[in-house]
C-alpha positions, -999 to 999 in steps of 0.1 A, spaced: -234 259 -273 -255 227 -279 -265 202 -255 -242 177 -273 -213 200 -270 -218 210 -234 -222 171 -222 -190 163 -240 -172 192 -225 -185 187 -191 -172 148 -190 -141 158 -205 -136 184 -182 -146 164 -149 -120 135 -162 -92 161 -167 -100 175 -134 -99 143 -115 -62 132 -131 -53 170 -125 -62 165 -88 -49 130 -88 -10 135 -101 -7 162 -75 -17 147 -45 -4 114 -54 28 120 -66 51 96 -88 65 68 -64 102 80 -47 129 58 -56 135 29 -28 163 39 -4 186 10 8 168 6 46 205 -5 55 223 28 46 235 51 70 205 70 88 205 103 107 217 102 137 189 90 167 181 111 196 190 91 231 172 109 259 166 90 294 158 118 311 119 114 331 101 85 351 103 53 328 69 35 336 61 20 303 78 -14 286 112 -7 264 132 -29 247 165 -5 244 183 17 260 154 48 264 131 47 291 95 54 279 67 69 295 36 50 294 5 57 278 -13 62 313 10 74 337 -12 58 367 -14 25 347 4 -1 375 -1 -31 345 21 -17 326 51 -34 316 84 -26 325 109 -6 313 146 -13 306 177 -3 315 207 0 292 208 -26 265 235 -44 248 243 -33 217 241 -58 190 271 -65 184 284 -70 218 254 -100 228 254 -136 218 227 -150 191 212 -176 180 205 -184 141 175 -183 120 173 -201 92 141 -209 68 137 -214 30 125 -172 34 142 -155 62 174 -154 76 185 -136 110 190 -142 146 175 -135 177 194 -116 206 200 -136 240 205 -104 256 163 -97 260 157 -127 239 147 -100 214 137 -110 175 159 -81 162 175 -93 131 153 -105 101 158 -104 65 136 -116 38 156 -140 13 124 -137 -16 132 -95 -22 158 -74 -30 161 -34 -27 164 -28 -65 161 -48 -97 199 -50 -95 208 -89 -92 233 -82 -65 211 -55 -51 215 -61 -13 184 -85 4 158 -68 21 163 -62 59 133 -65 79 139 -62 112 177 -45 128 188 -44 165 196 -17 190 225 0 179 220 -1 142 203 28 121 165 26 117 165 -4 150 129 -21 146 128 -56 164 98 -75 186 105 -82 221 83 -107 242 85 -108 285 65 -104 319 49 -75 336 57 -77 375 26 -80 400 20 -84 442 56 -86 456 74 -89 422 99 -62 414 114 -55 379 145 -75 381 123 -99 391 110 -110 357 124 -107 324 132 -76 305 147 -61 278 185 -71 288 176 -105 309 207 -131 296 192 -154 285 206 -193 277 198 -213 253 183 -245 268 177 -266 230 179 -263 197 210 -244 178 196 -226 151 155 -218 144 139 -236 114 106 -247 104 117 -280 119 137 -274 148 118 -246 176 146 -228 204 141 -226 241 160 -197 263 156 -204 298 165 -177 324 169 -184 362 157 -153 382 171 -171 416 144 -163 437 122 -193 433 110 -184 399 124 -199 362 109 -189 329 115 -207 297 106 -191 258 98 -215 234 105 -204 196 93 -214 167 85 -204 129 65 -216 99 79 -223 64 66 -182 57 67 -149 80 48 -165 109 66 -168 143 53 -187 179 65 -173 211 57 -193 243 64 -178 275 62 -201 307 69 -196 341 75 -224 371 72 -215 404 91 -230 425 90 -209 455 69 -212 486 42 -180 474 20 -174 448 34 -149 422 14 -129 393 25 -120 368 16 -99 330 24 -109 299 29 -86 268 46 -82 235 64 -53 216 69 -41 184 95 -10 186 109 14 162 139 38 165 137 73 149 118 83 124 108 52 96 114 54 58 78 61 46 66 71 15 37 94 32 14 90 2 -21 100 13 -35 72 -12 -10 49 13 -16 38 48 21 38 66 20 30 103 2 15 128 -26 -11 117 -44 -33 137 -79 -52 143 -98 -52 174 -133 -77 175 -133 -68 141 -127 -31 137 -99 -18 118 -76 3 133 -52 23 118 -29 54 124 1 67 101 30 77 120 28 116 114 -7 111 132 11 94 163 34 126 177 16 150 191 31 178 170 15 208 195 43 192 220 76 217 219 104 192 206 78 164 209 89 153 238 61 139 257 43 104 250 10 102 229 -10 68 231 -38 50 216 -56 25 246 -77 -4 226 -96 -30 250 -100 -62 225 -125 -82 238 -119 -122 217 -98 -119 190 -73 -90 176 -37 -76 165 -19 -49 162 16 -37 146 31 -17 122 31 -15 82 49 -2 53 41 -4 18 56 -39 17 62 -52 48 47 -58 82 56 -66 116 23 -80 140 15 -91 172 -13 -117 174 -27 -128 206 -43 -163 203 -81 -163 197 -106 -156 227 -81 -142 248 -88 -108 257 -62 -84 257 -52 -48 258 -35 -31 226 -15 -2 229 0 24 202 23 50 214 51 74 206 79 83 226 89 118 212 121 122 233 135 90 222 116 94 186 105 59 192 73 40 175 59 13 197 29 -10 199 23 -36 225 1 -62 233 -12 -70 273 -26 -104 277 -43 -112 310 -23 -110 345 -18 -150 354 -15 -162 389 13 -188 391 7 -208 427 38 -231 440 49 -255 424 27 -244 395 38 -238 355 19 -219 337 23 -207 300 12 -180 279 17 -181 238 10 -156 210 19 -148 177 44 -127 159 40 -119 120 70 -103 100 72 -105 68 62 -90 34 23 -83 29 16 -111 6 -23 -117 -4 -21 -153 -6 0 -157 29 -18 -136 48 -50 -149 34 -37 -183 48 -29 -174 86 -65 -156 83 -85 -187 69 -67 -217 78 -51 -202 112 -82 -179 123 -62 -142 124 -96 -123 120 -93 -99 87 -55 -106 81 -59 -97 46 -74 -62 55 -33 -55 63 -33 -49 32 -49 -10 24 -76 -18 -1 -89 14 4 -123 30 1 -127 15 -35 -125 -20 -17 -152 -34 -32 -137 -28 -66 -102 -27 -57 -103 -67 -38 -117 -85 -73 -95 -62 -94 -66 -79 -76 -80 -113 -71 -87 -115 -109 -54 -100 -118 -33 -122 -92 -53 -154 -110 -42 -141 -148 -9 -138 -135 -7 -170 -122 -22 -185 -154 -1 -163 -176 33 -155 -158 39 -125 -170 19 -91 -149 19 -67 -180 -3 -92 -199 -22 -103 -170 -32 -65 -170 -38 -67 -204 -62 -92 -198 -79 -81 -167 -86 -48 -192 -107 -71 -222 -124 -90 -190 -140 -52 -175 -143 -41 -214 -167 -71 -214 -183 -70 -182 -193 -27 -193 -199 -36 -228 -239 -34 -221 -232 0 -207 -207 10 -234 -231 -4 -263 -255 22 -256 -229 51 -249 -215 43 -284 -245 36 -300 -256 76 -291 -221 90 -299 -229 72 -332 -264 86 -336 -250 120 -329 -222 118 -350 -246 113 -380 -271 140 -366 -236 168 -368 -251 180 -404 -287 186 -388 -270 205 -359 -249 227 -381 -284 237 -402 -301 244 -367 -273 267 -356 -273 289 -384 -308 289 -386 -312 300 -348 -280 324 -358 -274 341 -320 -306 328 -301 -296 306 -281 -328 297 -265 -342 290 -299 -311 270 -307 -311 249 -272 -349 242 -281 -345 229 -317 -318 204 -305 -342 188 -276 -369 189 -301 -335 167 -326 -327 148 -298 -364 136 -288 -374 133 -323 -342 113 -331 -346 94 -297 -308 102 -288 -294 105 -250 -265 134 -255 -259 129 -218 -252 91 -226 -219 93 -235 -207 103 -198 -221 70 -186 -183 47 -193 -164 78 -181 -183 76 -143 -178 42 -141 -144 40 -150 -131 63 -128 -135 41 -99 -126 14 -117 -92 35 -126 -82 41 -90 -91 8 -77 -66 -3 -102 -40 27 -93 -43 11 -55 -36 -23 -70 -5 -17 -87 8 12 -54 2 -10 -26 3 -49 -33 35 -64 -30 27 -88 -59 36 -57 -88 70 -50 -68 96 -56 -95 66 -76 -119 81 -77 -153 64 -69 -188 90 -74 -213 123 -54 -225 129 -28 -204 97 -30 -181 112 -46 -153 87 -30 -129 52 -26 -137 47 -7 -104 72 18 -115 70 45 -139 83 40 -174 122 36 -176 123 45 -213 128 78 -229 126 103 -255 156 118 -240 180 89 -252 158 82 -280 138 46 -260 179 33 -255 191 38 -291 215 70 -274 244 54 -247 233 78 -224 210 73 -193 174 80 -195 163 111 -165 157 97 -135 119 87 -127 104 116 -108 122 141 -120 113 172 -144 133 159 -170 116 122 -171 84 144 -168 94 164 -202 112 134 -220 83 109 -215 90 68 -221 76 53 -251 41 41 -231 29 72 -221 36 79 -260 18 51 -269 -13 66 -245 -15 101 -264 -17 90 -299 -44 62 -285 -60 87 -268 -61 107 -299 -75 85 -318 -102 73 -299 -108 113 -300 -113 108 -337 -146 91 -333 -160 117 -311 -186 145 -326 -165 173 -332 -173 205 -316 -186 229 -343 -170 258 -318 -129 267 -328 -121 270 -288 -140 238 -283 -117 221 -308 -86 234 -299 -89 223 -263 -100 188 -281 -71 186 -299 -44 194 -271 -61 171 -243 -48 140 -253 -15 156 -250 -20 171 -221 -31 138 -209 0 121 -220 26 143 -204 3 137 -165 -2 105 -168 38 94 -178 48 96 -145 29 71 -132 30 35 -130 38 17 -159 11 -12 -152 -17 13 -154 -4 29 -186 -8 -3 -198 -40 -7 -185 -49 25 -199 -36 20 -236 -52 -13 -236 -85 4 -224 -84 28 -256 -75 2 -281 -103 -16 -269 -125 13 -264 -118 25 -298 -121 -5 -315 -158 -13 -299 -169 17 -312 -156 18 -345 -172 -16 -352 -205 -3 -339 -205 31 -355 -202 8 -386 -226 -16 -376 -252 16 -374 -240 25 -410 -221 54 -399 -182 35 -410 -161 67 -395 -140 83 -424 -110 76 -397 -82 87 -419 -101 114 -433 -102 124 -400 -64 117 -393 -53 141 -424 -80 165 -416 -65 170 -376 -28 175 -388 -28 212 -390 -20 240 -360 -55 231 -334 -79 253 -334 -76 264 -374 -107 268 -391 -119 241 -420 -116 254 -458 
């Protein structure tokens, strides 16, 4: 086999291997389930010591058993829809917010729905104690000195509303709650015209003794959460602490060695200045931000006989002396993970590495332009699949130096096929006196075989980066192309199976062997562009080599359609482009490719041998 061959084999190979590898670890995307459908039923165990903070009816253990700072536990809560509420109400999110616990437990997002369906149900956010899948925030005091539990408040304090009737952008809510033993603490809340919200906790002491007290927040959820549990994903907790990410998926928080998983499992972060900590989905997050240069403690923990997720945030123990009021505020983000928002409350509001919420991954430095410059055409444009189709000509460009001399060899070995053929029969079965007449081709020639692997290397980074584009940002959710492309970041809707909607019935659904068998018209599209662009390749003088040729773009085809329908696009586009750049400089070299000769001379069983 000749040099030539062997370095197109080789890149071929390593490219199939790598989309091989790729479609079975990262699977095609599961259809969204409705987050508000019924959920299996949650396990309610109280038994054990309750040491650690709770905002329900479990007690938890606490990440240190010893710890005395941390905060309380609860007893029984109120279910949800037993306790008195108080509206939200922005031009984004509607909800409510519990008096029983003053917990923010009810949060929808008015921008997104669960399907494409126009009376497809909102998207719920947040859902109180009672409810299937319960995920809420809950803000309060950690007793210190003399103080005892009931002391401060909790998880089921009743609280009253002292002003304001329903939370908007304009109007902020204050609960006030009378402990009657010389101490009253208010709760100031308020929320921007996005996801952001502002909890202020006071406390006035009117009593004849100092009093300390421990702030903290919490963001709890019940049983186990609706996660896609990609590996190219990062689902559950995600935090920054002076500027180190943290992050840990949920199946990482259990400690599965545990029988039943009943015992507690924390992760103890000290953050010096600035920090936050929460949890995140594909979509959506839910965050705790302490105000800037205040230290504070962050804590991620599971409880495994409740089966609940929780993070908290410890701000600094406060003395309050008489006739003192002191007040302690931070932050509370929940809302969907959009680039532009959360690039906001990081620059203009100081949230050190907000945007990094969102999982770049390790192709960051590729993967953050690729979506900066595709969020910009999009913008500019108004429609994704185009935006794609114009991110694609703006790399082609950008790698044209690099491609110019890939294609420019492939060229130059494409005219040197007739010398090749004379050197293999003349070196008949020698085949180190055949591998030493092609270097002495190639060097005489000045031709790089190896150059045409130099696109493929680069563009496989280039190729995931874009994959984690379309997965992860919220910005493809439900981005249309045109027709029946509703959803860039889902796989092809169309199919052969009903003839691309020509046939009444339904095409398979996405994901499923069927839709894998009966691909949609762009994965189509991507094999007979792929084949082409094989057209202008050298061919491989070897039958085998030809045959496995001539069934790789279809091979490649069948992978690839159950993947997102942005990057198909992508991907066509890349071929048309590809192919088009180097037919134009095959010509320009004076080697114009006989393409239809080569089109009538490939329709015949692969691997048949020329007359």
């Amino acid at each position: 086999m000749d040099d030539q061959n062997k370095n197109l084999i080789l890149a071929t190979a390593l490219s199939f291997l790598v989309i091989l590898v790729w479609f079975f670890l990262f699977p095609p995307e599961e259809p969204v389930t409705d987050p508000n459908a019924p959920a299996a039923t949650q396990t309610a165990d109280t038994t054990g010591a309750a040491t650690g903070p709770a905002a329900d009816s479990l007690a938890l253990t606490p990440p240190v058993a010893a710890d005395p700072a941390a905060p309380a536990s609860a007893a029984t809560a109120t279910p949800a829809t037993e306790t008195p509420r108080i509206a939200i109400e922005t031009p984004r999110v509607e909800g409510s917010i519990s008096l029983t616990g003053g917990r923010i437990d009810d949060l929808r997002l008015k921008d997104y729905r669960e399907t494409l369906e126009p009376d497809s149900p909102i998207v719920r956010l947040l859902s109180p104690v009672g409810q299937p899948g319960a995920y809420y925030a809950l803000h309060g005091w950690t007793p210190g000195g003399d103080l005892a539990f009931e002391d401060v408040p909790g998880a089921n304090t009743p609280w009253t509303v002292e002003s304001g009737e329903t939370l908007t952008p304009e109007t902020p809510v204050t609960l006030v709650w009378d402990n009657g033993k010389g101490l009253i603490f208010r709760r100031t809340i308020s929320i921007d015209d996005d996801y952001l919200f502002t909890i202020a906790q006071t406390v006035e002491n009117t009593g004849a003794n100092p009093v300390r007290l421990q702030p903290y927040g919490i963001v709890a959820r019940h049983g186990e959460p609706d996660s896609l549990n990609f590996f190219v994903l990062h689902e559950g907790v995600v935090g920054m602490a002076d500027g180190t990410l943290l992050e840990t998926k949920y199946k990482d928080m259990p400690d599965l060695d545990v029988v039943e998983r009943e015992q507690a499992r924390a992760e103890v972060t000290e953050v010096a200045s600035s920090g936050w900590i929460g949890f995140t989905d594909k979509n959506w997050m839910t965050t705790l931000i302490p105000d800037t240069g205040v230290p504070f403690t962050a804590v991620a923990k599971y409880v495994g006989g409740a089966t609940i997720y929780q993070t908290e945030t410890r701000l600094p123990t406060l003395t309050v002396a008489p006739g003192e009021t002191v007040t302690s505020s931070s932050r509370l983000f929940a809302g969907a993970k959009e680039w532009e928002t959360i690039r906001h409350y990081q620059n203009d509001l100081g949230i050190e590495r907000f945007v990094d919420s969102i999982d770049w991954g390790w192709f960051f430095f590729f993967t953050k332009p690729i979506f900066m410059a595709l969020h910009w055409l999009h913008g500019a444009i108004g429609n994704m699949g185009i935006a794609i189709i114009c991110l694609t000509f703006i790399i082609k460009a950008l790698l044209l130096p690099l491609a110019y001399k890939s294609y420019v060899s492939m060229a130059r070995m494409k005219e040197l096929q007739p010398e090749m053929e004379k050197i293999k029969e003349k070196a008949g079965e020698d085949r180190q006196k055949m591998q030493q007449m092609m270097m002495e081709l190639y060097k005489k020639e000045k031709v790089n075989p190896a150059a045409g692997c130099l696109p493929i290397l680069v563009q496989i980074p280039i190729f995931f980066s874009l994959y984690k584009v379309i997965f992860v940002t919220i910005e493809l959710r439900h981005a249309a192309f045109f027709g029946p492309f509703r959803d860039l970041s889902a796989p092809d809707p169309t199919s052969i199976f009903n003839l691309f909607g020509v046939f009444p019935w339904a095409a398979p659904e996405p994901g499923t062997t069927l839709a894998f068998i009966f691909i949609g018209i762009l994965p189509l599209l991507l094999g007979i562009s792929m084949w082409l662009q094989q057209k202008l390749n050298p061919t491989p003088t070897d039958p085998t080599q030809q045959m496995i040729f001539a069934w790789m773009p279809w091979i490649f085809m069948f992978m690839l359609g159950s993947f997102a329908s942005g990057l198909i696009v992508y991907w066509i586009a890349n071929n048309v482009l590809t192919f088009s750049q180097q037919y134009a400089i095959m010509a320009s070299h004076g080697k114009r490719p006989d393409l239809f000769g080569n089109i009538r001379s490939s329709i015949k069983l692969p691997g048949s041998s020329k007359k």
